[in-house]
C-alpha positions, -999 to +999 in steps of 0.1 A: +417+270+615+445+293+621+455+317+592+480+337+605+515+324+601+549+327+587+564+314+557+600+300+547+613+282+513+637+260+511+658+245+480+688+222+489+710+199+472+721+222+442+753+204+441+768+227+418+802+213+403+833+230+388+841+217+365+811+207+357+805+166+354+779+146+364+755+178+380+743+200+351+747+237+364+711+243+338+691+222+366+702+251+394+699+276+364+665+269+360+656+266+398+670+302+402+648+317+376+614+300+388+621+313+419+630+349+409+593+350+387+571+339+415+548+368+422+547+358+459+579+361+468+573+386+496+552+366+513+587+346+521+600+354+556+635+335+553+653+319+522+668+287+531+692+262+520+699+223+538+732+222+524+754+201+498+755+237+480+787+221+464+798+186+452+834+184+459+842+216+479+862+232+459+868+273+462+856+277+426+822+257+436+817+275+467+821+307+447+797+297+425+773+289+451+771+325+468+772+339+434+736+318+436+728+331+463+728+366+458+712+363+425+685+346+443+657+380+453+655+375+485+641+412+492+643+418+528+639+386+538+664+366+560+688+338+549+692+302+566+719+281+552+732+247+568+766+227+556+759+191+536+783+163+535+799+176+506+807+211+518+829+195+546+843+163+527+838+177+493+832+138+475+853+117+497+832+097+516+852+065+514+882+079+533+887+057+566+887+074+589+870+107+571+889+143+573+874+174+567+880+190+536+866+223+550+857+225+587+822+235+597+845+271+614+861+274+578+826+271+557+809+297+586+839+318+573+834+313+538+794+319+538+794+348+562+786+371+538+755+357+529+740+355+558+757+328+581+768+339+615+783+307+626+788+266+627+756+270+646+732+299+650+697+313+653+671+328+628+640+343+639+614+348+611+591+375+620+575+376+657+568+336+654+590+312+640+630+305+654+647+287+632+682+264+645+705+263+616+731+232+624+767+219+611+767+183+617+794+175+643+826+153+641+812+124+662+834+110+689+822+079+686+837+076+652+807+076+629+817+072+588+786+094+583+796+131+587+758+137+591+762+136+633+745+160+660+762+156+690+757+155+727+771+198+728+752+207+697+716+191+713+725+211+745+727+242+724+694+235+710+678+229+745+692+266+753+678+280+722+646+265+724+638+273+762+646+309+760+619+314+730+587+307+731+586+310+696+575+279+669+609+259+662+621+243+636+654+229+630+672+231+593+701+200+592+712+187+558+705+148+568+663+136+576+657+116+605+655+083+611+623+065+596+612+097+576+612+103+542+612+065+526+612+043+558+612+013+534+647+005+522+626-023+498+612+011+477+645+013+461+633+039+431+642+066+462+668+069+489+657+056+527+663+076+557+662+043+574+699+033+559+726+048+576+746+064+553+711+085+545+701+098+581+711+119+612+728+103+639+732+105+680+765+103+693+765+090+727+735+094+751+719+121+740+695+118+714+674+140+686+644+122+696+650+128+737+659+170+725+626+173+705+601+154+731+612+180+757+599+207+736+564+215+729+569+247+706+590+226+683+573+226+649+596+207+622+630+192+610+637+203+577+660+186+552+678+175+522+704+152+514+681+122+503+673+142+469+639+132+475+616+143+449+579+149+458+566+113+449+588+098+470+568+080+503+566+103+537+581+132+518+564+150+543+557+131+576+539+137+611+560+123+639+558+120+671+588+124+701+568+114+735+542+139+736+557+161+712+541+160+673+560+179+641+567+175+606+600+155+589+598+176+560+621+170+526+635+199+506+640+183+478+668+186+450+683+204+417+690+168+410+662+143+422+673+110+430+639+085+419+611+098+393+605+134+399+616+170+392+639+195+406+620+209+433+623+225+465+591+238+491+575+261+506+568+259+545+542+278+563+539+278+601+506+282+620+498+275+658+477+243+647+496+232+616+523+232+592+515+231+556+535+223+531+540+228+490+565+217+466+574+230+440+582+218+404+610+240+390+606+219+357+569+222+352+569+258+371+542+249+394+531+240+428+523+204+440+492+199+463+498+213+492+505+188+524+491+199+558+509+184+592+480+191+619+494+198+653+481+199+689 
């Protein structure tokens, strides 16, 4: 069994809220200090972050989140953030037809000092692991969801992808389809299998079609679903034609379905992916889940 990897955490869904109503700023309060005491924070090759940083988008919010940010001790370690639903609509998700609050161009602009160098872009974590950060993209074929990757943004992938031959892993705020809770009848958790909870196509091109033609991609990371560790397939091996990863859930500040805050910690290996979560309530780890690969 392979030992020699590379490490990323991941928090999302801090949904932090000015003024603050219905998301307690003391649940991302007392994320940030577990993870500043961990003694193995160096291990960390990138800090990472699937989006819905905010809850209605507003300047004072997104202030507040990079103020997060920085207090989080990231040592020399790189950053990875993505755009959520609520960074680009802030809470307006019943608009017809939806307008963006903040484009994914204007959020780039706003988080570029902490680390983000555009709608889309690249991390590489040390000589093994390339990480696609992506904004979801407008959809032309008019999808209410705001949680689309379209036909362009796959192609980018492909490109970025094929010239590595690193492991990949892609970070988008929304799961795929059928991952974390396929079961819409488990109603104590949200179901990547409703709509209005996964990524979307838009037109011919497909997620599924973009991963299968990649055998060095390793994982889709994400939030969105506040799934906390209970929840079913919180971790998940899947398979695109020949091509086997892990669906992996970040998990949430504010858990949706009985659990704690929590976020993971992903480790990369040529044979495997293992996963931890970890209970920012409790301040400990979760038993580790472990994705074999071919």
């Amino acid at each position: 069994m392979s030992t020699d990897g590379e490490q990323i955490h991941v928090v999302s869904d801090l949904h932090l809220e000015v003024p603050e109503v219905d998301c307690p700023t003391e649940r991302a309060s007392t994320m940030l200090a577990d993870l500043n005491q961990l003694t193995d924070r160096a291990d960390v090759g990138a800090w990472c972050c699937t989006g819905d940083t905010t809850t209605y988008s507003s300047p004072a919010e997104h202030a507040a989140f990079i103020d997060w940010w920085r207090a989080l001790e990231k040592g020399t370690a790189g950053s990875a953030i993505v755009p959520g639903n609520h960074e680009l609509l802030g809470n307006g998700r019943e608009v017809d037809p939806l307008v963006d609050l903040v484009t994914p161009a204007q959020w780039a602009a706003a988080y570029a000092g902490i680390g983000v160098l555009a709608e889309n872009y690249v991390v590489d974590v040390g000589s093994r692991l390339r990480l696609l950060c992506l904004s979801p993209s407008p959809g032309a074929s008019g999808s209410q969801h705001r949680l689309t990757v379209d036909a362009s943004t796959l192609a980018w992938c492909d490109e970025r992808i094929d010239e590595t031959s690193r492991w990949c892993a892609v970070l988008f705020h929304a799961p795929l389809v059928h991952s974390v809770n396929p079961s819409p009848a488990d109603d104590r958790y949200l179901s990547s299998s409703e709509p209005d909870w996964h990524a979307h196509d838009d037109g011919d091109s497909t997620i599924a079609a973009m991963i299968a033609r990649h055998p060095n991609f390793r994982a889709w990371i994400s939030g969105h679903t506040h799934s906390p560790v209970g929840a079913p397939d919180v971790v998940k091996r899947m398979t695109y034609g020949q091509v086997s990863f892990a669906a992996i859930s970040a998990g949430s500040a504010h858990p949706i379905g009985p659990g704690p805050s929590s976020s993971v910690r992903v480790s990369f290996f040529a044979d495997r992916v293992d996963v931890r979560h970890r209970d920012h309530e409790a301040r400990r780890w979760g038993a580790p889940v472990q994705v074999t690969l071919p």
